[in-house]
VEXDREN-2710 file (C-alpha; in Angstrom, 1 decimal):
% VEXDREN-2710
k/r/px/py/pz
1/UNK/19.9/56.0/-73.0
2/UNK/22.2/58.5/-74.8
3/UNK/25.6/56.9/-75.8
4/UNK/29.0/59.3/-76.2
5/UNK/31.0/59.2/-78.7
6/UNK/34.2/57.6/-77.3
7/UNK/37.8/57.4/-78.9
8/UNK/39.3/54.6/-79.2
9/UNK/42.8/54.2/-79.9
10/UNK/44.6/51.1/-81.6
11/UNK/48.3/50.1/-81.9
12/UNK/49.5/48.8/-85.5
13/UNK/52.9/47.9/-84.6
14/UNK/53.7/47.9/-88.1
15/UNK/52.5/51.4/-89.1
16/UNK/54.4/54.7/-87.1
17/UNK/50.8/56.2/-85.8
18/UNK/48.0/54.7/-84.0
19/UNK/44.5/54.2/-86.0
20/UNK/41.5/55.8/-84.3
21/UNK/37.9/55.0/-84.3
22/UNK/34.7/56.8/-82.9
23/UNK/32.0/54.3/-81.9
24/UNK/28.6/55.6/-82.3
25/UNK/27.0/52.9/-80.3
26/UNK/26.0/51.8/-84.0
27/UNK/26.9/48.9/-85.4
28/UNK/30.2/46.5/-84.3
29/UNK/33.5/48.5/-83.9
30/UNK/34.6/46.7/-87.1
31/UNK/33.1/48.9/-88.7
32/UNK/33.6/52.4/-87.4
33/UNK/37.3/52.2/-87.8
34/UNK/38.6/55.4/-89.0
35/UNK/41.8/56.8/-90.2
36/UNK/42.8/60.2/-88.7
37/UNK/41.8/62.1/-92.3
38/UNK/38.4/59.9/-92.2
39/UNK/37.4/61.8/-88.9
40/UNK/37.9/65.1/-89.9
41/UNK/35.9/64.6/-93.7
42/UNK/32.4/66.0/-94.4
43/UNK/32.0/64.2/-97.3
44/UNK/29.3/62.0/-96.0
45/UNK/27.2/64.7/-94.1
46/UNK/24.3/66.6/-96.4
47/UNK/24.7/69.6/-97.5
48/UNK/21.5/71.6/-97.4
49/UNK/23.0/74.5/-99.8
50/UNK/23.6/72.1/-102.8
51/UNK/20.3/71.6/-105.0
52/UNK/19.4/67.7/-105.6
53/UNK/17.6/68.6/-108.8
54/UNK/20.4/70.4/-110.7
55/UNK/22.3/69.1/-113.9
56/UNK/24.9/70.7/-115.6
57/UNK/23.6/71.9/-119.0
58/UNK/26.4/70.6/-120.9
59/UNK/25.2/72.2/-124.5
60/UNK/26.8/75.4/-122.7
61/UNK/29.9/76.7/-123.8
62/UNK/32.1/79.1/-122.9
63/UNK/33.2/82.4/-124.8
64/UNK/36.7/84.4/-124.8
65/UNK/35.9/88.2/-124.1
66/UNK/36.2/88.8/-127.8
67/UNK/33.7/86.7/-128.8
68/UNK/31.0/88.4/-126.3
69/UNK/32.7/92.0/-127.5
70/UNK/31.5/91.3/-131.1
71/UNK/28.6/90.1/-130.4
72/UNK/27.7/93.1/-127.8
73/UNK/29.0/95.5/-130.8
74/UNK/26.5/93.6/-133.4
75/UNK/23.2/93.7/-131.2
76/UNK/24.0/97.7/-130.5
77/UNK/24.5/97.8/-134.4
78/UNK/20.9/95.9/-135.0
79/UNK/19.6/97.6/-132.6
80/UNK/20.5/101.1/-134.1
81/UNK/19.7/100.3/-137.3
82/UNK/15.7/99.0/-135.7
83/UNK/15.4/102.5/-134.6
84/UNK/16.3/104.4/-138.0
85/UNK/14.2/102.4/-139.8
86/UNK/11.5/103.0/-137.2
87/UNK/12.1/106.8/-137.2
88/UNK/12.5/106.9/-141.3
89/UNK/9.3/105.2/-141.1
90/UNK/7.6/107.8/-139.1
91/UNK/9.0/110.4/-140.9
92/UNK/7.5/109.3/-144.4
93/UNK/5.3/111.2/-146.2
94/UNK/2.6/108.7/-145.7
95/UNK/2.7/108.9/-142.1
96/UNK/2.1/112.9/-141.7
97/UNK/1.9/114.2/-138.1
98/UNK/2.8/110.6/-136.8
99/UNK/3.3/111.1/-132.7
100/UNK/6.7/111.1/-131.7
101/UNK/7.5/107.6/-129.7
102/UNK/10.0/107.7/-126.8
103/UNK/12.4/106.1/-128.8
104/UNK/13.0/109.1/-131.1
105/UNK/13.5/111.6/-127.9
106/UNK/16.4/109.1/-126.6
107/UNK/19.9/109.8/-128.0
108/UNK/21.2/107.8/-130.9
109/UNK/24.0/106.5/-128.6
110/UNK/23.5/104.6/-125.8
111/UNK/26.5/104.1/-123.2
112/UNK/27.9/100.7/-123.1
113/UNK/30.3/99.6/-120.6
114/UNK/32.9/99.4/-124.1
115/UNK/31.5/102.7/-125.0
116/UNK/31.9/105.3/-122.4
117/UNK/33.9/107.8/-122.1
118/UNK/34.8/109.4/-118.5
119/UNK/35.8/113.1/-118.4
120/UNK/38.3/114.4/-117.7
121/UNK/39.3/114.4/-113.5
122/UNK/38.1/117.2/-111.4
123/UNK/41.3/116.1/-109.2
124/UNK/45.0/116.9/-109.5
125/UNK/47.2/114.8/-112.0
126/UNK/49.2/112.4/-109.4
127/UNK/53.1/113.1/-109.4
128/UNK/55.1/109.4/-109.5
129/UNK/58.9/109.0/-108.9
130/UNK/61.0/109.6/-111.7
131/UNK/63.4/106.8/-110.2
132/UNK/60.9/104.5/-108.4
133/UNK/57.6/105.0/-109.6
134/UNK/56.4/105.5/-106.5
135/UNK/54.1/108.4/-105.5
136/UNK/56.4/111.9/-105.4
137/UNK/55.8/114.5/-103.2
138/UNK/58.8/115.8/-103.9
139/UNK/60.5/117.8/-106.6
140/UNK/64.2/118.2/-106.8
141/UNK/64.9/122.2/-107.5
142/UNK/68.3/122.0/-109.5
143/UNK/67.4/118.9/-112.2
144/UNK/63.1/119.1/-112.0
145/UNK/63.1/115.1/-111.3
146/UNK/60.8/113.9/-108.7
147/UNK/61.4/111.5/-106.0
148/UNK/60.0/109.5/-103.4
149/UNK/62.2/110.2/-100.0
150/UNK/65.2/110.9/-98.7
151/UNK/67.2/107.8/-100.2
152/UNK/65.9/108.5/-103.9
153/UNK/67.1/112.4/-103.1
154/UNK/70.6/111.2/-102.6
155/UNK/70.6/109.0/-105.6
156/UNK/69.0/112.0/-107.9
157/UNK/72.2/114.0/-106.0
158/UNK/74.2/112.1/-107.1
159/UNK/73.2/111.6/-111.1
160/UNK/74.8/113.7/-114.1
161/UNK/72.8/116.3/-116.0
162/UNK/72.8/114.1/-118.8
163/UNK/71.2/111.2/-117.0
164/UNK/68.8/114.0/-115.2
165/UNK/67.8/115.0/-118.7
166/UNK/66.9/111.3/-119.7
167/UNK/64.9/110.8/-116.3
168/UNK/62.9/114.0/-117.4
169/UNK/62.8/112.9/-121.4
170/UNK/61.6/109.9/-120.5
171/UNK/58.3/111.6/-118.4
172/UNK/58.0/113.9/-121.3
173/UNK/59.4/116.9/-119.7
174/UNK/61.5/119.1/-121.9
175/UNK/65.0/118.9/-120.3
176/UNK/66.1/122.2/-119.2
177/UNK/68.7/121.1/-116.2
178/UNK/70.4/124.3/-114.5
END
């Protein structure tokens, strides 16, 4: 015979909210008293994606990212230095018409993530606000300065040409205001 879960709801007159319990059919009532909070909790059900058998290696200890820079940088370093002294090694006199490995074909420099260098964008430079530092599609004719809308148009209308020239000194433009 299948029992449902019922709720049962008891009046502390000393407390402001009502206790609830879910009976099971297991057990005296006693003893399926729950608080509100209780009932909601997974703590006691298994969780299947936790492993039983692990431990926490606790000889592990964490690095800054300076510490794993230097020691990235050093391995590249031992490692470069491995494969001069394996190419000075075939290229001694002893070792005549030694077969080139495919070590020696690689280049001398191998990209790391620290190491490489992107070039240059096929894209156009992006124009930013000279006021806002938001994205500019706009250029203001008479002073050069970029802006954003219609607002920042009014403000740049509004500046003197030596605050115009500063705006453009400060983007590296030379300041030639008509």
């Amino acid at each position: 015979m299948l029992q449902y879960p019922c709720v049962i709801a008891l009046h502390d007159p000393c407390s402001t909210f009502s206790t609830y319990a879910f009976s099971c059919g297991r057990g005296p009532l006693s003893d399926t008293l729950k608080t509100p909070s209780e009932q909601v909790s997974f703590l006691h059900f298994p969780r299947p994606f936790k492993n039983p058998e692990y431990t926490k290696n606790s000889n592990r200890r964490t690095k800054n990212l300076k510490t794993v820079l230097t020691q990235e940088k050093e391995r590249e370093r031992v490692e470069r230095e491995r494969r001069r002294a394996e190419k000075e090694q075939a290229m001694d006199v002893d070792h005549e018409g030694a077969p080139s490995s495919k070590e020696d074909d690689e280049p001398e420099d191998i990209p790391t993530y620290a190491s490489i260098e992107a070039p240059p964008s096929l894209l156009p430079q992006r124009r930013y606000c000279d006021i806002t530092g938001l994205e500019a599609p706009y250029t203001d004719p008479t002073t050069g300065l970029r802006y954003h809308d219609k607002s920042i148009y009014e403000i740049i209308k509004g500046l003197s040409t030596s605050a115009a020239k500063d705006y453009l000194a400060a983007r590296g433009v030379n300041p030639v205001v008509k």
